[in-house]
C-alpha positions in Angstrom: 109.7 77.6 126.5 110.4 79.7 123.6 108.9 77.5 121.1 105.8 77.3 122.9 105.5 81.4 123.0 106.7 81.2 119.4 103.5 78.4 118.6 100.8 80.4 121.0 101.9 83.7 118.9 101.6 82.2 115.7 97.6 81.0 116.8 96.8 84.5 117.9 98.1 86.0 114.3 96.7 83.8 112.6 93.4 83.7 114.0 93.4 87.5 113.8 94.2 86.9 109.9 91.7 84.6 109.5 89.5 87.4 110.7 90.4 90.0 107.9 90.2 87.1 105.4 86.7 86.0 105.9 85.5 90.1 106.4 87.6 90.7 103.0 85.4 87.9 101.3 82.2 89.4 102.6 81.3 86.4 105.1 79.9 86.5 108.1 81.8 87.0 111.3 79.5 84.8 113.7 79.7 85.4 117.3 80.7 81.2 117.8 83.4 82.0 115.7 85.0 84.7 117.5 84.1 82.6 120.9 85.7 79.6 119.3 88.5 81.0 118.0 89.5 82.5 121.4 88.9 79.2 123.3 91.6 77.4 120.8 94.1 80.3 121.4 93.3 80.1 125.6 94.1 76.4 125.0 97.5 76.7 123.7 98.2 79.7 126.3 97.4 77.4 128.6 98.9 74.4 127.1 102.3 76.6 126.7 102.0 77.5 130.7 101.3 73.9 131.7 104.9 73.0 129.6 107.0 75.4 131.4 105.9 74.5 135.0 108.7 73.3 136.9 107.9 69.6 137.5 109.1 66.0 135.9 109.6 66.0 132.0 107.7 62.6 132.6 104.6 63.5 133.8 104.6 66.5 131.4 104.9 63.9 128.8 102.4 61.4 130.0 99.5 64.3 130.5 100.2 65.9 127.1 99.7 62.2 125.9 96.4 62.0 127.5 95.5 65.2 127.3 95.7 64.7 123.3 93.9 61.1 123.2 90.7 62.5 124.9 91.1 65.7 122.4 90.7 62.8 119.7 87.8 60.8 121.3 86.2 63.8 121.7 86.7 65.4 118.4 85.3 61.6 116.8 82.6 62.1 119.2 81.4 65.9 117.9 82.1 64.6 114.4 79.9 61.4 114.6 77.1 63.0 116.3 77.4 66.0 114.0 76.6 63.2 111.2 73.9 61.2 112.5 72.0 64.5 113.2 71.9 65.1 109.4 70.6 62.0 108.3 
């Protein structure tokens, strides 16, 4: 449990310094940024409060397993039709 605290606290800093670095360069802070960045951190919040429910290490495997496969399809997904639209 306290690695996953450790991991979730890590996203929120540096997210937050990722902040100050792009204002520092004089880029633009979008709105989808900010909104992006907090649904990564929720994700690992949530991610870290799914691991330390109390049921079998097994199934906490299995789902994280899954849960990480359709991340990947989904990700390849974005990433092709991202690339066909600029063609």
């Amino acid at each position: 449990m306290g690695i996953v605290i450790t991991i979730a606290t890590f996203a929120v800093l540096g997210f937050i310094g990722w902040l100050i670095y792009r204002a520092v360069r004089g880029r633009q802070v979008k709105a989808h940024h900010i909104t992006y960045g907090i649904a990564v951190i929720t994700g690992i919040f949530t991610y870290g409060f799914f691991l330390s429910m109390n049921i079998l290490q097994p199934v906490k495997i299995l789902v994280s397993i899954l849960l990480g496969m359709a991340l990947i399809v989904l990700a390849a997904y974005l990433q092709r039709r991202r690339q066909s639209s600029k063609q």
